[in-house]
N, C-alpha and C positions, 0 to 999 in steps of 0.2 A: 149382530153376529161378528165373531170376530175371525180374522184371514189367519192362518196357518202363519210362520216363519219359513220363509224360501231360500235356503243356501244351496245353490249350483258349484258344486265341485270343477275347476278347470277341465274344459271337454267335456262335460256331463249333460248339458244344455238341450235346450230341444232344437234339429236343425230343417231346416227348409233348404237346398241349395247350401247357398254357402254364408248363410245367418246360422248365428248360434244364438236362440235367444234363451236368456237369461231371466229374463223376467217377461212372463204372458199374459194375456187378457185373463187366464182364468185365476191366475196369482194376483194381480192385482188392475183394477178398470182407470186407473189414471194415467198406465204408461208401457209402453213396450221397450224392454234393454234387451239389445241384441251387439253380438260382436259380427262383423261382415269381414270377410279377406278378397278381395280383389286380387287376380294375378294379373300381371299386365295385359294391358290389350280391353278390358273386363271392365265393365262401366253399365248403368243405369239411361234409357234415354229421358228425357225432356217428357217430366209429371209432374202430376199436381194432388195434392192430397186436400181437400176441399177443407175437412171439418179437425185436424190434427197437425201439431208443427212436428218439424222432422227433422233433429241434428245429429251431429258428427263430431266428433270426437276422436282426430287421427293421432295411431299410437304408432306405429310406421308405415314409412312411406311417404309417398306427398300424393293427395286427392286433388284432381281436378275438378271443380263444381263450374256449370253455369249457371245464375240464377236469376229468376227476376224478368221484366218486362223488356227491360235493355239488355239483358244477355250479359251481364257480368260476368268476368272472369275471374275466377278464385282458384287461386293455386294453396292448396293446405298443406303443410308442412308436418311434421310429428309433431304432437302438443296446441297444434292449432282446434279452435272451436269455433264450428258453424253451425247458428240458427238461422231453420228455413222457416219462417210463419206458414199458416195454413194460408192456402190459397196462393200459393208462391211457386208459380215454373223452376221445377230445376231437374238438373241431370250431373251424375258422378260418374268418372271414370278415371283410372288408373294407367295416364300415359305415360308410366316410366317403365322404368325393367327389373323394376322388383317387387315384390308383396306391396298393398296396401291395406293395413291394419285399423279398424277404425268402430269405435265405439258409438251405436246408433240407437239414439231414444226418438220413439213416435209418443206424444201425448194429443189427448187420449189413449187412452188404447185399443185396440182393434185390427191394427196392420197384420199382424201374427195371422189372426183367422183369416183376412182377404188372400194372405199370399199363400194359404194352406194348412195351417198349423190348427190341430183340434183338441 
């Protein structure tokens, strides 16, 4: 069987909070594309996504990630790309004072329906 073609018009997306996703588990089972805006202050705690890796893609702003066993510290800048493998601690947050803009794939997919999306 073959999947439909999915074009999401700017702003048109499905949202949860403050995800727009773009591409869903029911459009395609390999991946979830979501756009996230962080306003300052606005961050993610310290998780784990067991069976799915889970990156970022900052368009502006600068993303702070911690990740990993040792608690690295990642300052992401616009244009920077971070891959979290599955099974990897991390947390995002937004300690500056403006937007942070950032293009977020989970593969597989399935993130969309855990955080609510039907």
């Amino acid at each position: 069987m073959t999947r439909p073609v999915v074009v999401t018009e700017p702003g048109h997306g499905h949202r949860v909070g403050n995800v727009e996703f773009l591409a869903r588990t029911v459009d395609t089972p390999f991946f979830n594309l979501g756009i996230v805006v962080l306003r300052p202050g606005q961050g993610v705690s310290s998780h784990v996504h067991e069976v799915e890796d889970d990156s970022f893609l900052v368009l502006e702003g600068t993303l702070s990630l911690v990740v990993g066993d040792d608690d690295r510290q990642v300052r992401a800048d616009a244009g920077t790309f971070v891959l979290v493998p599955a099974g990897t601690a991390h947390s995002i947050a937004n300690d500056g004072t403006d937007d942070v803009r950032l293009l977020n794939v989970h593969a597989p997919g399935g993130f969309d329906r855990r955080i609510g999306l039907r």
